[in-house]
C-alpha positions in Angstrom: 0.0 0.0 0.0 1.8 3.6 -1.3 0.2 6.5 0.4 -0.3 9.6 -2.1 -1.2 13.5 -1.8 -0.9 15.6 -4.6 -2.5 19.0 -5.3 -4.1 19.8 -8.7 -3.9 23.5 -10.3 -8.0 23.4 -10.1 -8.3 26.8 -7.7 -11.3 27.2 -5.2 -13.2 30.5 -6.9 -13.9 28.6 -10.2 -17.7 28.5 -11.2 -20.6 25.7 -10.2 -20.3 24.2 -14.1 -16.5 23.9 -13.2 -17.1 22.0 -10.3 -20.1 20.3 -12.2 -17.2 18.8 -14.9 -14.8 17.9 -11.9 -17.6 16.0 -10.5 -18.3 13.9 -13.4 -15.0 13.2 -13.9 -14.4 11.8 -10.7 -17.3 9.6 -11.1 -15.9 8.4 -14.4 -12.9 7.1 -12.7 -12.6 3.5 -11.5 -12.9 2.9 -8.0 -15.4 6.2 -7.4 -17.7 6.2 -4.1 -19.4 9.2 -3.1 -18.4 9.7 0.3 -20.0 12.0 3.0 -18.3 15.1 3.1 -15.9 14.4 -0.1 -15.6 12.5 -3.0 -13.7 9.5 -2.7 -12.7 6.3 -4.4 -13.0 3.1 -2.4 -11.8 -0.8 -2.6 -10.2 -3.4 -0.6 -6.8 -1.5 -0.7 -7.8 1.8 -1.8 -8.8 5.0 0.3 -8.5 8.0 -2.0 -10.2 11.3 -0.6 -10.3 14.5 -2.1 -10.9 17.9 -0.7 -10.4 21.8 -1.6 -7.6 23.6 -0.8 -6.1 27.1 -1.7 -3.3 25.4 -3.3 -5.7 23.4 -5.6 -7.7 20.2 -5.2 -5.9 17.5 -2.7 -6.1 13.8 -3.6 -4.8 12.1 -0.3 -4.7 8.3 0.9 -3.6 5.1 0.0 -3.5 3.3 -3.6 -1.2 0.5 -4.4 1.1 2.4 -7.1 0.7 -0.5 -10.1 -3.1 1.6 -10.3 -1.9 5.0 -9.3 0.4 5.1 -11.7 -2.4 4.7 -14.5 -5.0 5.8 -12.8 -3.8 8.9 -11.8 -2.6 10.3 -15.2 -5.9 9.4 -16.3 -7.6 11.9 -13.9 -5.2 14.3 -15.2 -5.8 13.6 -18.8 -10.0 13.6 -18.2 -9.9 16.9 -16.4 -7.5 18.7 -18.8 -10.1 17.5 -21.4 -13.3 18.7 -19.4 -11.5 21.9 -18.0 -9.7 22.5 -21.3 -6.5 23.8 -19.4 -3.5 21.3 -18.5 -4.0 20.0 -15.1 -1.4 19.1 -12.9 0.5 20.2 -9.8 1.1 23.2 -9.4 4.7 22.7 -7.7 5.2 20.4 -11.5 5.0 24.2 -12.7 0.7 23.7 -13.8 -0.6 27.4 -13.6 -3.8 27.9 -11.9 -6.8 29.3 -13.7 -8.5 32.4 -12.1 -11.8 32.4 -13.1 -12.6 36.2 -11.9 -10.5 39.2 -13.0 -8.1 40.7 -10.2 -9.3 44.0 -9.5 -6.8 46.6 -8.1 -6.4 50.4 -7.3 -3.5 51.4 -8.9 -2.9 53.2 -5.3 -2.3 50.1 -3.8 0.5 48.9 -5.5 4.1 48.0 -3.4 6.2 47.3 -5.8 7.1 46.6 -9.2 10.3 45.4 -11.0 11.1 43.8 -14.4 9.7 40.1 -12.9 7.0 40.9 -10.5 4.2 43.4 -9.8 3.5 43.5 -6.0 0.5 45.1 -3.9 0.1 46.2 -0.6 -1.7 42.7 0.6 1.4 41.3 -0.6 -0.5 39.5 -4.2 2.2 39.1 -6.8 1.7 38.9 -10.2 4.2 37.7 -12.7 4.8 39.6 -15.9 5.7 36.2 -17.6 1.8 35.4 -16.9 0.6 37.9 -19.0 0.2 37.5 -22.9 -1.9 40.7 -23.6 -2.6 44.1 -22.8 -4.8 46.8 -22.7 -5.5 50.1 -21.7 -7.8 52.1 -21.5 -7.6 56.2 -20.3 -11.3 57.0 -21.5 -13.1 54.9 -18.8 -14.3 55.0 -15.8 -12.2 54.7 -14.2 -9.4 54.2 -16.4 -7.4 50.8 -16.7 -4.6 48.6 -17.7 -5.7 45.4 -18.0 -3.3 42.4 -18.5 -4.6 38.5 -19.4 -3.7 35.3 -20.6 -6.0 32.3 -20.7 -5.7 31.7 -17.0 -5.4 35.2 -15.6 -6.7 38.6 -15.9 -5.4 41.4 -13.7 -7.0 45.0 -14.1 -5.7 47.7 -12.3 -8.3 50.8 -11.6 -7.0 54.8 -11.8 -9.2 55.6 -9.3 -8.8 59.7 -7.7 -11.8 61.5 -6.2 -11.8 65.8 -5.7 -12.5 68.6 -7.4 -9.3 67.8 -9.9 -10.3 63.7 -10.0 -10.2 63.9 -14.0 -6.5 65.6 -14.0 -5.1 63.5 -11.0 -6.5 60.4 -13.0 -4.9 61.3 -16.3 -1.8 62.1 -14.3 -1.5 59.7 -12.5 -2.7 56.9 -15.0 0.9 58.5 -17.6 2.5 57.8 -14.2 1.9 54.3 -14.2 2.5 53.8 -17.8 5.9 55.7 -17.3 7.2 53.1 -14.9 5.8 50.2 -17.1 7.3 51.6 -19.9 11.2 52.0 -17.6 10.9 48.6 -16.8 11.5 47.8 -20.4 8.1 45.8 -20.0 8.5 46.1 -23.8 6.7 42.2 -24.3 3.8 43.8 -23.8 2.5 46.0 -26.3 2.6 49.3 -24.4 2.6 52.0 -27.0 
């Protein structure tokens, strides 16, 4: 008997018809048995339980490895199928798809460098994440907006006062200044 825990990149905030997919995946795999609180996969020398964490979904408990070792990229394959990401563990390097935008004021940003973008309640985003950009100086509020597939981060040029509309457009060239220094030249920022 082998006991396993692994963590897929299948993050907590995704959508009911997410979880509705998951779920019949699961029960397409051999062994399944709906347990009380979890789903779980049951036999004489199996015990697999599964639960939701913020570092993805946890498969823990025992499975002789002969199955795991097929069954287990089977799970993977069905759910990358279903989910139509690539699943896997996220400490393997499998990204996590957000499935609601990041939403930040421009105000509350720490730090950023060539590599990261940091705000004050310490979320980092990666610039490598990011495949596209927008932005946008005619909203309300105005916004740079950058995505890929599995991430969308928006970051709000929010001011308020009798000057709101200069202090936005001023400080919304601000930010676009220091993206522009940083030689975060991948991204189309002209």
């Amino acid at each position: 008997m082998s006991d396993h825990v692994v963590c897929l990149n299948i993050h907590y905030s995704a959508p009911d018809e997410i979880w509705e997919k998951v779920n019949k995946v699961f029960q397409s795999m051999d062994y399944y048995n709906r347990g009380n609180d979890c789903l779980t996969w049951h036999e004489a020398d199996i015990e697999l339980y599964t639960s939701t964490e913020p570092g993805g979904i946890q498969i823990s408990g025992e499975m002789p490895d002969e199955i795991w070792d097929k069954w287990y990229p089977e799970l993977k394959s069905k759910l990358t199928e279903a989910l139509g990401y690539e699943i896997g563990e996220p400490e393997n390097g499998f990204a996590f798809k957000y499935w609601k935008p990041f939403v930040k004021n421009h105000n509350y940003i720490k730090s950023i460098d060539k590599e990261h973008l940091v705000f004050k309640d310490l979320s980092t985003f990666t610039w490598s994440d990011f495949t596209d950009f927008e932005r946008d100086i005619t909203a309300n509020p105005p916004f740079f907006r950058f995505s890929s597939p599995l991430i969308e981060l928006k970051i709000t040029v929010e001011c308020s006062g009798f000057f709101a509309k200069k202090a936005q457009r001023d400080e919304f060239h601000e930010l676009h200044s220091k993206l522009n220094a940083l030689g975060i030249h991948t991204l189309d920022l002209s």
